[in-house]
N, C-alpha and C positions, 0 to 999 in steps of 0.2 A: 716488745710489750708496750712500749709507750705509745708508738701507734694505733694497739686495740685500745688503749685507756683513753684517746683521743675519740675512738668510731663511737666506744662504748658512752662518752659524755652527752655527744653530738645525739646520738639515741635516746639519750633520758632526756635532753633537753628539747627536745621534737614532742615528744610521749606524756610529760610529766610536769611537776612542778616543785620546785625546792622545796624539802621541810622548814617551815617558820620558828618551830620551837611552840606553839602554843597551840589551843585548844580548836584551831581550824585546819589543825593535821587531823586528815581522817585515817589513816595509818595507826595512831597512838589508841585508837577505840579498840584493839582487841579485847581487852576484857572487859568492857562496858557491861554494867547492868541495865541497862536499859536496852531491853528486845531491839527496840527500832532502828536504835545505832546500832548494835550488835547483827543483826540483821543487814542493815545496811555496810556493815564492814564488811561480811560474806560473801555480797554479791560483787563490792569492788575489789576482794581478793582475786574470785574468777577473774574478772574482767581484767584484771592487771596481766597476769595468767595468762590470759588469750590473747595479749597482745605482744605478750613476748612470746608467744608461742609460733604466732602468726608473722613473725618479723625475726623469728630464726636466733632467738637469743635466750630460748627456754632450752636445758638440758646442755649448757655448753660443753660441761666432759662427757655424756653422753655419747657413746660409739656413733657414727651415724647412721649403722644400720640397723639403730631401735629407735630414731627418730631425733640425735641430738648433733652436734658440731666436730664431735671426735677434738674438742680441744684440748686442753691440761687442765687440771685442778687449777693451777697458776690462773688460770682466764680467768675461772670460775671466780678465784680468789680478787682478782680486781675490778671482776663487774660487780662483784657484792662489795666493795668498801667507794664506788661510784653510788651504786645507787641508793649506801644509805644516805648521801645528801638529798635524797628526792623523798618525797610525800608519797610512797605507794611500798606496796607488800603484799606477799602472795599470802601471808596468814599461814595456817595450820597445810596447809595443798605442798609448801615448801616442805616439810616435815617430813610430811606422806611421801613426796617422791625422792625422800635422801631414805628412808627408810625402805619402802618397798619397791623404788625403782631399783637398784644394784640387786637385790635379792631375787626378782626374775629374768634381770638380765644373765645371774649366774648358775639359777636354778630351775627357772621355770622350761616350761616345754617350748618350740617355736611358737606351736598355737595359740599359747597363752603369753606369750610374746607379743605377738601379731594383734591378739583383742586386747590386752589391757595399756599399755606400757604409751601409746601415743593417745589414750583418753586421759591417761595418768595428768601426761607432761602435759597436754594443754589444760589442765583444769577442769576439763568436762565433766570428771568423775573426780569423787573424795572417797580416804578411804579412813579405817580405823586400825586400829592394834591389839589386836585379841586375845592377852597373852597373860594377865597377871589373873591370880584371883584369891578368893578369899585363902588365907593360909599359904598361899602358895606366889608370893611378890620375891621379897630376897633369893629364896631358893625357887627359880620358877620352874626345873625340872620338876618340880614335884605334881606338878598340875594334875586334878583328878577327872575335868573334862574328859568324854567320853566318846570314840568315835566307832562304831560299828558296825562292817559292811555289809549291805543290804541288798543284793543285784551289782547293779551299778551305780550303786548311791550310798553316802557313807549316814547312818543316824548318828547326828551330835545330839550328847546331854551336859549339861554343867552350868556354870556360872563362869562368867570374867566381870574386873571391877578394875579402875580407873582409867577406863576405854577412854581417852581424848576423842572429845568429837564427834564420837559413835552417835548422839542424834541427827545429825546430818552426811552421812558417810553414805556412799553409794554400795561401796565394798569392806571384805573387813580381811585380814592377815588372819589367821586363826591356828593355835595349835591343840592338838588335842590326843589321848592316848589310847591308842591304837593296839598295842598288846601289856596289858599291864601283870605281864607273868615274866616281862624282860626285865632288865635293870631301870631305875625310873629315868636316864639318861638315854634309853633305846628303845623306848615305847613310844617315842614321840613320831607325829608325823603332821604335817603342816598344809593349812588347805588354804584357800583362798574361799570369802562366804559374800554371798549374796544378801548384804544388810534386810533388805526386804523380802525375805524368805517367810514362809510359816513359819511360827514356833520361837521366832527371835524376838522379846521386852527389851525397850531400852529403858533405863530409868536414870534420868538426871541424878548425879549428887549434887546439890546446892553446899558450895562452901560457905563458909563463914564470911566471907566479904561479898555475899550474896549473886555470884555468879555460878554458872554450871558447865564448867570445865569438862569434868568428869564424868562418868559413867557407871552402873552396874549394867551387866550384860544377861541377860536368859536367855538360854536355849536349851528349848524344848523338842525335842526330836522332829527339830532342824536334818532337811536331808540334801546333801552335797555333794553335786556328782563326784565322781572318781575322778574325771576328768579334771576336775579341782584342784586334784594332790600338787605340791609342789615339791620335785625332788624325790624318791625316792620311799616306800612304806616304810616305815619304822626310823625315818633317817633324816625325822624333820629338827631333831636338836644342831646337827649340822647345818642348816638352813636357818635355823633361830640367829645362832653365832653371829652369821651375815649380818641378818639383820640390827643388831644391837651393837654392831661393830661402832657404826657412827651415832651413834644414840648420846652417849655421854659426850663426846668431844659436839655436839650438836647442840645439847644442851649447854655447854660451858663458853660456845661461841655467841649464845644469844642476846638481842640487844636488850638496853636496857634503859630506863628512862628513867632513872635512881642514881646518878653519876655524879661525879664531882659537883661538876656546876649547880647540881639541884640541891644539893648537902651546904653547899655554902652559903646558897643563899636562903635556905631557911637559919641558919647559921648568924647570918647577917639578921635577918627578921627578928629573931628570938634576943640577941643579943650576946650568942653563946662564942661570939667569937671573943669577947673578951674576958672569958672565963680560961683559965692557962689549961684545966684537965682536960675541956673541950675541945680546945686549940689539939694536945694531943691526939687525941679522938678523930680531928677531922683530920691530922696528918697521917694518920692508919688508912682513912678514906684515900687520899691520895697515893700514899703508894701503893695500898694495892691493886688503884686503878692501874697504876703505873707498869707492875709486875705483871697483871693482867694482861695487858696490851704487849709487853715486854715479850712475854708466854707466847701471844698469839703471832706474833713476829718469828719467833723460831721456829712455830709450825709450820706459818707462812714459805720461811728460807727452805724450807725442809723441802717443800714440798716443792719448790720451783726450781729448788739443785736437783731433785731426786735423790739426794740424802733422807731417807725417813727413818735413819739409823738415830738421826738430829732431832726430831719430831718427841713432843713433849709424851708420856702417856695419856688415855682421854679418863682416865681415873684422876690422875693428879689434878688436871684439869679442871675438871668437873669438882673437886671436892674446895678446888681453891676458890672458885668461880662464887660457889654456892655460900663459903663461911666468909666472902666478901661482903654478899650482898647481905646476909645477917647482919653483920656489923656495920652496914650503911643504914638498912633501914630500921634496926632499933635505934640507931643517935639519932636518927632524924624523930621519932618520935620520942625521945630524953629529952631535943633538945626544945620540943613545944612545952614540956613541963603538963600543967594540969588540962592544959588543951588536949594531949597527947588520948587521952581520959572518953572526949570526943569523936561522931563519929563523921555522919557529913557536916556537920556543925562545924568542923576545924580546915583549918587554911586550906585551900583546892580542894573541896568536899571530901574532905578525910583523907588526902592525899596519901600520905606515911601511915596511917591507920590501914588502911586496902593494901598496902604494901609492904606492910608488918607480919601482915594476918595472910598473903601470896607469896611469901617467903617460903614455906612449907612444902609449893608445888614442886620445884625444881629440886629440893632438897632431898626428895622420897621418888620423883620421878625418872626414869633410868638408872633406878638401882638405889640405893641407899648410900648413905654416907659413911657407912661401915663397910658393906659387901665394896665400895670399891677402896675403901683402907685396905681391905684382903686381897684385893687388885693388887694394889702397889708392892705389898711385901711379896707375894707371889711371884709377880712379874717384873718388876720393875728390882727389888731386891735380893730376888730369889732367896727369899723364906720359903720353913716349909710348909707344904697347904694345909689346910686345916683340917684338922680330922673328921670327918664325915663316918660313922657309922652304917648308912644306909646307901652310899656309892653305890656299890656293885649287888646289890641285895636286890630280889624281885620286887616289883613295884608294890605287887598285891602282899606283899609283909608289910612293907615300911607302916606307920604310924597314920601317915597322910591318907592311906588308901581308907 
């Protein structure tokens, strides 16, 4: 291994340029509000993308005969802690292919194998996640989306809502229910859509720190071929599984740019280091960097003994991740005091304000902070599951329909 973390340096250092820490990483713009940069981050996501695509170091655990190196998660895991010292990032395209690549590799047909999975991995194509909607996020079996076969073309109706990225997606992951006289856990069945189809609205949702992350989704008798289905009719909650397998442990790996280092030194600014409640405060910040990384270490081992008996759950994970970064970035704004109050007006154009108020994405995103408390007692403690009322009941009873 320490040889490929040698190829793998040698690689970034040919390709890229080290992160400086300040505002001439262009890496650190993904949530910019400003179009221009944000735009321009997009394009050098591809472009990052296609150059690791093109130089055989996109898709490292990828099998190779769906376009990737057949290496170990282990690679995977030391070319990503290489090239966070570098200025570059594949963006939201990383996401897309941790998300939808495994899921056609284990579901899809060859043919849809063969079209999508090597546009995936170089970036060509983006895609989105079609999956949450109104009433229907926690519990997303319940979904009232509609799909209804027409020849050989299935008519979608419905709404989805917090689509990531759907105004720019070439394709989109889509579930939708298929027989809603089955149980609402077996009427599901899973299509792949053509973002530019008739009949699909995307509408920005503008958050509160004035970017548009998000999405609502329309479709309106949207029609998709059969040829589309992924998996099986009626058998796409199995195929869902897959995908949300790494979803949370995805989210609870992501970088962050809210870390020690940045807590102290607004710490130092304000004055709050010598304040003793603060001092406490900021030693909460430290260790749970500390556990944090401590955490990600024994996934790490896990995964490069093949012990994944060792391997943290991605519920624990994700829930620690997320009540970390809450109590980072409200001290940092306590510790501005009435600045805190401000919005580009305050220290780094409202630096801890934009990051007070994007606390809330990762915390609701990939399930909530309670459905995966029911993770852990479930699974991790073998509690017993929760009573569900509408489990095994026709879709077309339950409440939702």
């Amino acid at each position: 291994m320490a040889e490929f973390r040698i190829e793998v340096r040698q690689f970034l250092a040919a390709n890229a340029r080290l992160r400086t820490g300040d505002e001439s990483d262009w890496s650190r713009n993904v949530a910019s509000t400003d179009e221009v940069v944000a735009a321009d981050f997009r394009r050098r996501c591809h472009e990052w993308q296609k150059i690791l695509y093109d130089n055989g170091w996109a898709g490292l655990a990828w099998p190779e005969s769906f376009g990737g190196r057949g290496l170990t998660p282990a690679h995977q895991i030391v070319f990503g802690q290489e090239m966070a010292e570098f200025d570059v990032t594949s963006g939201f395209l990383t996401a897309a292919q941790a998300l939808v690549g495994p899921t056609l590799m284990a579901h899809g047909t060859p043919e849809q194998q063969e079209r999508y999975l090597a546009p995936l991995l170089s970036g060509e194509e983006s895609w989105c996640q079609l999956f949450s909607e109104p009433g229907a996020g926690s519990d997303l079996a319940s979904i009232a989306t509609r799909a209804v076969l027409d020849g050989d073309e299935y008519v979608v109706n419905g709404q989805k809502v917090w689509t990531s990225s759907a105004q720019y997606a070439d394709f989109g992951i889509l579930i939708a229910r298929t027989d809603p006289d089955a149980p609402k856990h077996g009427g599901i069945t899973y299509f792949i859509v053509d973002m530019n189809s008739p009949g699909i609205d995307v509408r920005p949702l503008v958050q509160a720190q004035g970017v548009a992350h998000f999405n609502e989704v329309f479709l309106s008798d949207v029609r998709i071929p059969a040829d589309n289905m992924v998996g099986p009719l009626g058998g796409g909650w199995k195929v869902t599984k897959t995908t949300l397998r790494s979803e949370s442990s995805m989210i609870s790996g992501a970088s962050q740019s809210t870390g020690y280092p940045t807590v102290i030194a607004t710490a130092r600014r304000t004055g709050a280091v010598n304040d003793p409640v603060m001092r406490q405060k900021l030693a909460q910040v430290y260790s749970d960097e500390r556990i944090l990384k401590w955490m990600g270490w024994r996934t790490q081992t896990a995964v490069m003994q093949g012990r994944y008996e060792l391997a943290l759950h991605g519920s624990l994970l994700k829930n620690f991740f997320t009540n970390a970064l809450t109590h980072r970035v409200e001290l940092g704004l306590e510790m501005e005091g009435a600045e805190g109050m401000l919005l580009h007006e305050a220290e780094g154009d409202g630096f801890w304000q934009y990051q007070c108020l994007n606390q809330f994405a990762p915390k609701i995103g990939g399930g909530t902070e309670q459905v995966h408390k029911n993770n852990v007692s479930e699974q991790v403690l073998g509690l017993p599951r929760e009573l569900l009322e509408d489990r095994d009941m026709p879709w077309i009873e339950t409440r939702r329909s």
